[in-house]
C-alpha positions in Angstrom: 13.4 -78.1 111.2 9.9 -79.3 110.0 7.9 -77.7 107.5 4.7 -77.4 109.4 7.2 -75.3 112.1 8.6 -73.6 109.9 5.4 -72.7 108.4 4.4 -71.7 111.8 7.8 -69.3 112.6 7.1 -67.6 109.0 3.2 -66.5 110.1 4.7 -65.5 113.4 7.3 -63.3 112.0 4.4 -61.7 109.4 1.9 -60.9 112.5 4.7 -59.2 114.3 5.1 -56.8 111.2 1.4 -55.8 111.8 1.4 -56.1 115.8 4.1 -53.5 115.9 2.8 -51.3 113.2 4.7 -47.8 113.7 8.1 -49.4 115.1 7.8 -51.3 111.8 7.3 -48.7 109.8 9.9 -46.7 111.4 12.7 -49.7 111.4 11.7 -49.8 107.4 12.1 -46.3 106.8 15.5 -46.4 108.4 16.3 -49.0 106.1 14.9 -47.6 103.0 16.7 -44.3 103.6 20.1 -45.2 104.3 19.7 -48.3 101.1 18.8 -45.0 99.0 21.9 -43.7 99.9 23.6 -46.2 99.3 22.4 -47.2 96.2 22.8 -43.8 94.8 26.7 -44.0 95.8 27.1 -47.3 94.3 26.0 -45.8 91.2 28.3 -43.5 91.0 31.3 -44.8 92.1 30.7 -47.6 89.4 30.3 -45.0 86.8 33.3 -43.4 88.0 35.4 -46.6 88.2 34.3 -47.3 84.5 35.5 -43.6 83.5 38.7 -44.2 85.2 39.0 -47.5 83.4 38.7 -46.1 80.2 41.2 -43.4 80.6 43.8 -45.4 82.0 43.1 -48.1 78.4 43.7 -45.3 76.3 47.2 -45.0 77.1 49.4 -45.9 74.0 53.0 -46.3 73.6 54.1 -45.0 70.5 57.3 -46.3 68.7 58.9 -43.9 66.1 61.1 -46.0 63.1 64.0 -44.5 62.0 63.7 -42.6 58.9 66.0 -44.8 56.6 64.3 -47.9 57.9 63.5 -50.6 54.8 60.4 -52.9 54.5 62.3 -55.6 55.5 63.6 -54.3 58.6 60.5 -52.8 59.6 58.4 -56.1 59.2 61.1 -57.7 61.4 60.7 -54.8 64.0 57.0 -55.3 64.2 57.8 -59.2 64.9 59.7 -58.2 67.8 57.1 -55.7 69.0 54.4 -58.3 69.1 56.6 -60.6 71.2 57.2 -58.4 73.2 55.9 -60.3 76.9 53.3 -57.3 78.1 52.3 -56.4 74.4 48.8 -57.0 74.1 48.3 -55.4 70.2 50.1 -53.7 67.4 49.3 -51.2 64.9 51.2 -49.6 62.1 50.6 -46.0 61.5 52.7 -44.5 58.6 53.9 -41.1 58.9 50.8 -39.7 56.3 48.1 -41.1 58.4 50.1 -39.5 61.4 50.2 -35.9 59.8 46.8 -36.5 59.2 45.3 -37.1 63.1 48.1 -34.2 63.5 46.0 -31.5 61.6 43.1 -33.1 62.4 43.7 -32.5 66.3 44.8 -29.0 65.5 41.0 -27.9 64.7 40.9 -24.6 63.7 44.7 -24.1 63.4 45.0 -26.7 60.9 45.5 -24.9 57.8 48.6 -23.7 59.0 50.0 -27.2 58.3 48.5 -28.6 55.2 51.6 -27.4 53.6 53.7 -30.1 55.7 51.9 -32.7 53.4 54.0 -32.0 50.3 57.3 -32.8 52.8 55.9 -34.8 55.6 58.5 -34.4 58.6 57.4 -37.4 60.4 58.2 -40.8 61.1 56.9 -43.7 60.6 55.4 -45.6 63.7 53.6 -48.5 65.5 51.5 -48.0 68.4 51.6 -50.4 71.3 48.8 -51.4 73.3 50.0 -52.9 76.6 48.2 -55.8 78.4 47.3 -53.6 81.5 47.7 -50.1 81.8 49.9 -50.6 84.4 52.2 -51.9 82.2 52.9 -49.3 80.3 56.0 -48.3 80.9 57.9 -51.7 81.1 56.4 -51.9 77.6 58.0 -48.7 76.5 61.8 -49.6 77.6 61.5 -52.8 76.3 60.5 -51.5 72.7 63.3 -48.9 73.7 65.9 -51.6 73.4 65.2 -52.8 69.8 67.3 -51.9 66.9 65.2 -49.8 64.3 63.7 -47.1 66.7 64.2 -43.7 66.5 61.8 -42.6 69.5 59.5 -44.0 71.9 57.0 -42.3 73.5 54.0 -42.5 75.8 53.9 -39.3 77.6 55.6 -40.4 80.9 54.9 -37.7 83.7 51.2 -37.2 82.3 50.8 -41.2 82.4 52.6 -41.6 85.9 50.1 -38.7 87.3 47.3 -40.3 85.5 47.9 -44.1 87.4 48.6 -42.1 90.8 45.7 -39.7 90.8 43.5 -42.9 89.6 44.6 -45.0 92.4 44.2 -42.3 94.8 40.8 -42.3 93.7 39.8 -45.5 93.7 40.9 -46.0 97.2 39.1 -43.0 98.0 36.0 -44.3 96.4 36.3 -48.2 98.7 36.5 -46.2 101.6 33.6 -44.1 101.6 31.3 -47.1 99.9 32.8 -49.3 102.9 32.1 -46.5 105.1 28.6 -45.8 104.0 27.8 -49.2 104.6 28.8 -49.9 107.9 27.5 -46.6 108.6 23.5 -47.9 107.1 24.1 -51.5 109.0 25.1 -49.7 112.4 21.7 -47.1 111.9 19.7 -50.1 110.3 20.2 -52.5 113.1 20.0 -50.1 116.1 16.6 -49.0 114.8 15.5 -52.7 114.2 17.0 -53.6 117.8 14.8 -50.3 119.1 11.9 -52.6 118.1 12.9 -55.7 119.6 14.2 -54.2 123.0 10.4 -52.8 123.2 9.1 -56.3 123.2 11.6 -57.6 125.7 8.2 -58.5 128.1 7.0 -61.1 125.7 10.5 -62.2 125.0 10.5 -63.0 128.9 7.2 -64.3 129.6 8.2 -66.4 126.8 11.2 -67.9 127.8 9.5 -68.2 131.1 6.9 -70.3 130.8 9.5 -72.9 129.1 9.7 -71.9 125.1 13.3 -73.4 123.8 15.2 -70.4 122.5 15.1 -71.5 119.0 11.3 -71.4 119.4 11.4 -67.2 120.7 14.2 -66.5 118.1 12.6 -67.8 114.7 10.1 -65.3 114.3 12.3 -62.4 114.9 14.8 -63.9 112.6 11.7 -63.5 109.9 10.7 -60.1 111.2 14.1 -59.1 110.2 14.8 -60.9 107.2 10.9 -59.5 106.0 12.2 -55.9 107.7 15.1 -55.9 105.2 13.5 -57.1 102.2 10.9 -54.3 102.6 13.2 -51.4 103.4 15.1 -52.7 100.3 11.8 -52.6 97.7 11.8 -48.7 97.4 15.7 -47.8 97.1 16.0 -50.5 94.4 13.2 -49.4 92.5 14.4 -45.9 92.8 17.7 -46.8 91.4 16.6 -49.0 88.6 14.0 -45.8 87.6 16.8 -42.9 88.2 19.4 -44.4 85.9 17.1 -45.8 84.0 16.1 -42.5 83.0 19.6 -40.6 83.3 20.6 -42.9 81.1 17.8 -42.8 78.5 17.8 -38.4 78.7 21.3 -37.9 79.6 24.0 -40.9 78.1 24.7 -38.8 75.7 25.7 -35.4 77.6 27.4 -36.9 79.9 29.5 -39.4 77.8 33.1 -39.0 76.7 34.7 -39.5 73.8 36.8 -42.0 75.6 34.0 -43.1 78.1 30.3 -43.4 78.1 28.2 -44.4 81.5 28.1 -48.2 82.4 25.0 -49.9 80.5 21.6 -50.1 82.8 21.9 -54.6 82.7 23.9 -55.6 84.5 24.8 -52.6 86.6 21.2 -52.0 87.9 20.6 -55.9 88.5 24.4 -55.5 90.3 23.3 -52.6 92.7 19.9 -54.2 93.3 21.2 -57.4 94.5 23.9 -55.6 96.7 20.8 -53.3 98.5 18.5 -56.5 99.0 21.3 -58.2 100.5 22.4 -55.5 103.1 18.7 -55.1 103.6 18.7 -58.8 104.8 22.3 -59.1 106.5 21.1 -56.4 108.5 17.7 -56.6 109.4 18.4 -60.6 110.7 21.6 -59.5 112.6 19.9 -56.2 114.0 16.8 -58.6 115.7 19.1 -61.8 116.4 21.6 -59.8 118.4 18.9 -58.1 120.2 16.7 -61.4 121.0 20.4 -63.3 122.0 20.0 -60.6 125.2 16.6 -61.1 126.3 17.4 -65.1 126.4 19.5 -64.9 129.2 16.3 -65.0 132.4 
């Protein structure tokens, strides 16, 4: 295609926007809202995905050395632990800097224990870090077979429930987004075909008096693209101001010890480009579907 045409297809498109004022505003308004919603859900389920992330790499194995254990043999047990296949790190913790995180978790109830520090009743251990989370527990019965250990441990029902209940809901999470979308492209491109269909006259007369079909449907295929970009200017700024500000008043609050809210770059510049691009997908299929029906005279 020229430029001069397409020059001429991209002014065409624009006039339309202002010929058809109110079914304009009203097919941008139906994009704006449902990209809000969107947008809004895609922040969260980001966040969430992030929190669940977290969780899930805070899950240690912990290897307990027997008591009568000597330098020598321990240093060759930790050799063994780091080539382990899965193992992605390994840390020593002796049995004094155990007791310690001991008390210290106790809070209040601490002093109760200080006395255990004169006869420390633990063991010695390394902590393993496995290469996914998933992969904890084929890391804990391989460290299980290696001579040395007294115990391993790594919390085994709480870690199971912890991978099923996060699986559960990240599935649940795709679902709903995936919902949500088709749901905003199915209301977004009825409303835009609403404004099409009432122009289905000049679409005739067009195609009547001889215009080539590429000729009727390169305007609307602006209109749309221009229809999607506009709905897509408000939601995205919203979202870019909301978090921006959530994140500025409330990172803090709402932050974990083991998980804080996802950064505003990239995730905002993320969201954004996923609400212009619905914006567009479905403002150019909503009027090229529509136009495609009013070609047939």
């Amino acid at each position: 295609m020229k430029g001069r045409t397409l020059l001429r297809h991209s002014k065409e498109g624009v006039k339309n926007l202002g010929r058809n004022g109110w079914m304009s505003f009203a097919s941008i308004s139906a994009v704006t809202i449902m990209l809000l919603v969107v947008g809004v859900f895609l922040l969260l389920i980001m966040n969430m995905n992030n929190f669940m992330s977290s969780v899930e790499e805070d899950v240690e194995v912990r290897v307990y050395i027997e008591l009568a254990t000597s330098d020598e043999e321990q240093a060759e047990l930790e050799e063994q632990l780091k080539d382990l296949e899965n193992v992605e790190s390994v840390t020593y913790l002796s049995k004094d800097e155990g007791l310690d995180q001991l008390i210290e978790s106790l809070g209040e109830n601490s002093e109760a224990f200080e006395s255990l520090r004169d006869e420390n009743p633990l063991n010695d251990a390394f902590i393993l870090q496995a290469a996914e989370p998933q992969l904890t527990e084929n890391v804990a019965e391989e460290a299980r077979e290696l001579p040395y250990i007294d115990s391993v441990d790594y919390g085994e029902q709480v870690v199971e429930q912890l991978f099923n209940v996060t699986k559960i809901l990240r599935v649940i999470g795709i679902v709903l987004v995936l919902g949500l979308m088709f749901t905003a492209m199915f209301l977004i491109s009825n409303t835009i075909k609403l404004t099409i269909v009432a122009r289905q006259r000049e679409i005739q007369i067009m195609k009547l008096v001889g215009a080539a079909n590429g000729f009727i449907r390169w305007p609307f295929f602006v209109e749309g693209l221009l229809l999607g970009v506009a709905g897509s200017v408000l939601p995205i700024a919203a979202v870019i101001t909301g978090y921006h500000y959530l994140y500025d008043n409330y990172a803090d609050r709402l932050s974990l010890n083991f998980a804080e809210m996802l950064p505003i770059f990239p995730l905002t510049l993320q969201v954004s480009l996923v609400l212009v691009g619905i914006g567009i997908l479905v403002g150019v299929w909503g009027s090229i579907t529509s136009v495609r029906k009013f070609l047939k005279v």
